[in-house]
VODOVEX-549767 format. One record per residue: x, y, z negated of N, C-alpha, C in turn; residue in three letters. Coordinates in nm, 3 decimals. Layout:
N
X/Y/Z/X/Y/Z/X/Y/Z/ALA
...
This chain:
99
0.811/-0.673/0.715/0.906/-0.615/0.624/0.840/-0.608/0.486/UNK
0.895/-0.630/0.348/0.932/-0.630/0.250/0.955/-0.543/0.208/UNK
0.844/-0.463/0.069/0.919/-0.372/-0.024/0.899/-0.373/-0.141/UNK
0.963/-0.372/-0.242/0.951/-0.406/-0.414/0.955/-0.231/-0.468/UNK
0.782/-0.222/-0.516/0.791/-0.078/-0.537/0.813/-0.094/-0.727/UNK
0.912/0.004/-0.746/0.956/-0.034/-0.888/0.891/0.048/-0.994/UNK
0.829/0.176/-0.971/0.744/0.253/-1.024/0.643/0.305/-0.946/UNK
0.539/0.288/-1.036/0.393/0.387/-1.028/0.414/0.549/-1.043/UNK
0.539/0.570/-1.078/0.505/0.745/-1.086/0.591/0.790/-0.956/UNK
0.642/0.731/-0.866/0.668/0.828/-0.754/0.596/0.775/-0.617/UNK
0.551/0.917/-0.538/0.432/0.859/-0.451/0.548/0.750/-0.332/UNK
0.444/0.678/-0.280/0.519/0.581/-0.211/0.487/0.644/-0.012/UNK
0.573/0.646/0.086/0.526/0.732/0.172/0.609/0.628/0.274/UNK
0.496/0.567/0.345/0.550/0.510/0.471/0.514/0.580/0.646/UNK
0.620/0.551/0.678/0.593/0.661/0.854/0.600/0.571/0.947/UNK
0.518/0.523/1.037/0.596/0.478/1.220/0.590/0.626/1.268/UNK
0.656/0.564/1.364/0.664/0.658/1.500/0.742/0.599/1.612/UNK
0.633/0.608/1.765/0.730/0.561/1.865/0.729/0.630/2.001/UNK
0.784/0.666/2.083/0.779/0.770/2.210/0.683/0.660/2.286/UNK
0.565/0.723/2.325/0.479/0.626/2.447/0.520/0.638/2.529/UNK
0.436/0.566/2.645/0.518/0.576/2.794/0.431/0.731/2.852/UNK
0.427/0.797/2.938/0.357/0.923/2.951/0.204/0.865/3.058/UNK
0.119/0.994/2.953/-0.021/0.941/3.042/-0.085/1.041/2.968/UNK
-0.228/1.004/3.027/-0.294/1.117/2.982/-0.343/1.101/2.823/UNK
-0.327/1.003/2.769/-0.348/0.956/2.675/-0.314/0.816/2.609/UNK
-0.292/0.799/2.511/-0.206/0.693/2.426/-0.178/0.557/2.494/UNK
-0.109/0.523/2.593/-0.069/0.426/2.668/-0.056/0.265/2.574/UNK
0.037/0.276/2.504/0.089/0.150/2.393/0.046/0.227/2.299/UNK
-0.029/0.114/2.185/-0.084/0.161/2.066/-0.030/0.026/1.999/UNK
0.037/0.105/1.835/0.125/0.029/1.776/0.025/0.103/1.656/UNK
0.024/-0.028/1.553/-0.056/-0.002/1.388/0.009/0.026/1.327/UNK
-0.025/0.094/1.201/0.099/0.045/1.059/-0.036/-0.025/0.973/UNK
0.072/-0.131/0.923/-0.081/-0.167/0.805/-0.007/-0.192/0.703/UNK
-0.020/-0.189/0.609/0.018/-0.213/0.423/-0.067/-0.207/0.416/UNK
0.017/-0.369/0.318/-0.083/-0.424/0.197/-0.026/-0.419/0.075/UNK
-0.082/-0.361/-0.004/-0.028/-0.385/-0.169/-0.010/-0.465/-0.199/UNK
0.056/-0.556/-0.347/0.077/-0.645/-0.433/-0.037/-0.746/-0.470/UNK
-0.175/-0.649/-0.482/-0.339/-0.705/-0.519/-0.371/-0.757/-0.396/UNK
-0.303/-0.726/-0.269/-0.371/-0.735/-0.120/-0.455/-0.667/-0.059/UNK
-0.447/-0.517/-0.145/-0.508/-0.371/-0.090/-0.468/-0.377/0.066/UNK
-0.551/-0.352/0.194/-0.505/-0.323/0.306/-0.541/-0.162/0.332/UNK
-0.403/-0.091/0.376/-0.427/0.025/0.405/-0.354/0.021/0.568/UNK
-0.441/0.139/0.652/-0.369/0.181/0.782/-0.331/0.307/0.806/UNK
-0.242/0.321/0.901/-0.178/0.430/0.930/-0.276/0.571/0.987/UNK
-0.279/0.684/0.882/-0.370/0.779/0.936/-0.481/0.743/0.889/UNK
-0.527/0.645/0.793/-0.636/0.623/0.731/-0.684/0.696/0.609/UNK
-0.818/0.718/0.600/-0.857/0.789/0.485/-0.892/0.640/0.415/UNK
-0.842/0.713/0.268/-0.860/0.591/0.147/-0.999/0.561/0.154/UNK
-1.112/0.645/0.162/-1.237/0.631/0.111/-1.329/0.565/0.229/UNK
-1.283/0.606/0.404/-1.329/0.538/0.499/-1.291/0.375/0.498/UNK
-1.398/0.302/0.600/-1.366/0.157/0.626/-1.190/0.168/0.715/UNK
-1.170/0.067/0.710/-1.046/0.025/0.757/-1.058/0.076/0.939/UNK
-0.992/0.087/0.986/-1.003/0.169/1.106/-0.884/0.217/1.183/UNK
-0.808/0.157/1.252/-0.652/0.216/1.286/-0.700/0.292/1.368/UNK
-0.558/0.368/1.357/-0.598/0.493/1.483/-0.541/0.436/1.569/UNK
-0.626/0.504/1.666/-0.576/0.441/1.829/-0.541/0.537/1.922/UNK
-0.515/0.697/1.849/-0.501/0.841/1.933/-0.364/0.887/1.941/UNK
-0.276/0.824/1.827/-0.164/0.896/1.783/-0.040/0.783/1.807/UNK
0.076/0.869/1.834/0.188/0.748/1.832/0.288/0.788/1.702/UNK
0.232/0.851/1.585/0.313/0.853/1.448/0.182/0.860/1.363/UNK
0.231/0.779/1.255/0.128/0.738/1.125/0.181/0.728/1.006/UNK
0.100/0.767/0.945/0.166/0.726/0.808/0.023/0.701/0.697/UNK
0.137/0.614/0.583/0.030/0.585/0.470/0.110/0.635/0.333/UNK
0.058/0.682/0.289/0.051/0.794/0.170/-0.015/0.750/0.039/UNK
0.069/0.692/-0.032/0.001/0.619/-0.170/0.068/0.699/-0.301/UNK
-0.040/0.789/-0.346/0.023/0.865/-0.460/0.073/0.781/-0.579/UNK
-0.033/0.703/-0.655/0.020/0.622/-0.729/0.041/0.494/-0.698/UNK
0.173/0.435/-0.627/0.142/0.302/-0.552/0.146/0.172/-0.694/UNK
0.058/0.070/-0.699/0.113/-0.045/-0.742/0.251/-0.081/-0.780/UNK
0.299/-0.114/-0.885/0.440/-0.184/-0.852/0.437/-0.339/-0.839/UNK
0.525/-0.362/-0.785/0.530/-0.490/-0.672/0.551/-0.505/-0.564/UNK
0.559/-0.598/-0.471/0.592/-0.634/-0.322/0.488/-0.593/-0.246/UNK
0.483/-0.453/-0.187/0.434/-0.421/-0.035/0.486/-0.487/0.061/UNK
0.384/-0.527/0.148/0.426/-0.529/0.277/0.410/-0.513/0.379/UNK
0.490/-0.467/0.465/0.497/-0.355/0.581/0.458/-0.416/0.713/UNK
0.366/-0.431/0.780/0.308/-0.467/0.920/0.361/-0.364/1.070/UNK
0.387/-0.324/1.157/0.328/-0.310/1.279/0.320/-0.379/1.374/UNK
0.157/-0.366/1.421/0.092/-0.436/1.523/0.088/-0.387/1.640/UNK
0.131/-0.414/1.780/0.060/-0.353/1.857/-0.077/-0.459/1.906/UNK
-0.135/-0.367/1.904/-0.308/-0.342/1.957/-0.326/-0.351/2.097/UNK
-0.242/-0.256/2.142/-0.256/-0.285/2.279/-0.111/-0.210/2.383/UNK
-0.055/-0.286/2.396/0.107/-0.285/2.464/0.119/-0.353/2.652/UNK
0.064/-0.251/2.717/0.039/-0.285/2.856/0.198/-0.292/2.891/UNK
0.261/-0.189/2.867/0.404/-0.131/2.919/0.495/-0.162/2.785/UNK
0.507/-0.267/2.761/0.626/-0.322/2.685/0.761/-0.332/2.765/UNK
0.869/-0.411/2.650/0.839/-0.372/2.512/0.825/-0.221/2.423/UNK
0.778/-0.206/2.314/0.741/-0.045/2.246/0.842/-0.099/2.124/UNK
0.958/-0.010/2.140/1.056/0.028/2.042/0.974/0.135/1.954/UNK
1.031/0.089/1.826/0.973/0.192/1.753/1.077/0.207/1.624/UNK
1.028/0.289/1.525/1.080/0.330/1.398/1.004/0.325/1.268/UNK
1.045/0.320/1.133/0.978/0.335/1.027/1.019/0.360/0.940/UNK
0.973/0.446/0.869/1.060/0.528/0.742/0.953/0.498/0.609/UNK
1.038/0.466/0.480/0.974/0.444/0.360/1.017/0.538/0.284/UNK
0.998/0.597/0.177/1.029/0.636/0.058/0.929/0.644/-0.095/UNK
1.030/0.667/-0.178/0.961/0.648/-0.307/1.034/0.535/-0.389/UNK
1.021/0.500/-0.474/1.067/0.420/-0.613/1.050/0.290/-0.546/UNK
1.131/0.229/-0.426/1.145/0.090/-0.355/1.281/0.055/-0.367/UNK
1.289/-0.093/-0.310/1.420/-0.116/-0.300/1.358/-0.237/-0.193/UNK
1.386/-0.208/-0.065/1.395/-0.372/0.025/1.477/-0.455/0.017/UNK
């Protein structure tokens, strides 16, 4: 997915989220990754200042760009590891976009 962010002054805020299958712990693991316009890669639940690193604990993420680039983001999820497919999921954007 495709997003044309049209201003730098409103923060840009992307979400997954998807119901796992039940276990004792994270069954299907699904990424979010954005990349900026420059080809910044950011992941879901990532700290800006750590190496790149998806989480692999949680089944909702988000990436949080106060001042985003303007230009074409674009929106990734990967699953990583999907034993019990398929993993329906969701994703929410906001901020100064237009897809």
């Amino acid at each position: 997915f495709a997003a044309n962010v049209r201003s730098s002054r409103v923060p840009l805020r992307i979400a997954l989220s998807y119901s796992d299958y039940p276990g004792e712990s994270l069954v299907n693991n699904l990424n979010l990754i954005v990349i900026d316009p420059r080809g910044r890669v950011r992941v879901g639940n990532g700290s800006t200042r750590a190496k790149l690193s998806p989480d692999t604990t949680n089944n909702s993420e988000v990436v949080h760009v106060r001042k985003p680039r303007r230009g074409r983001w674009t929106i990734q999820v990967v699953g990583s590891n999907v034993p019990r497919g398929p993993q329906p999921y969701a994703f929410a954007l906001s901020g100064d976009v237009r897809a």
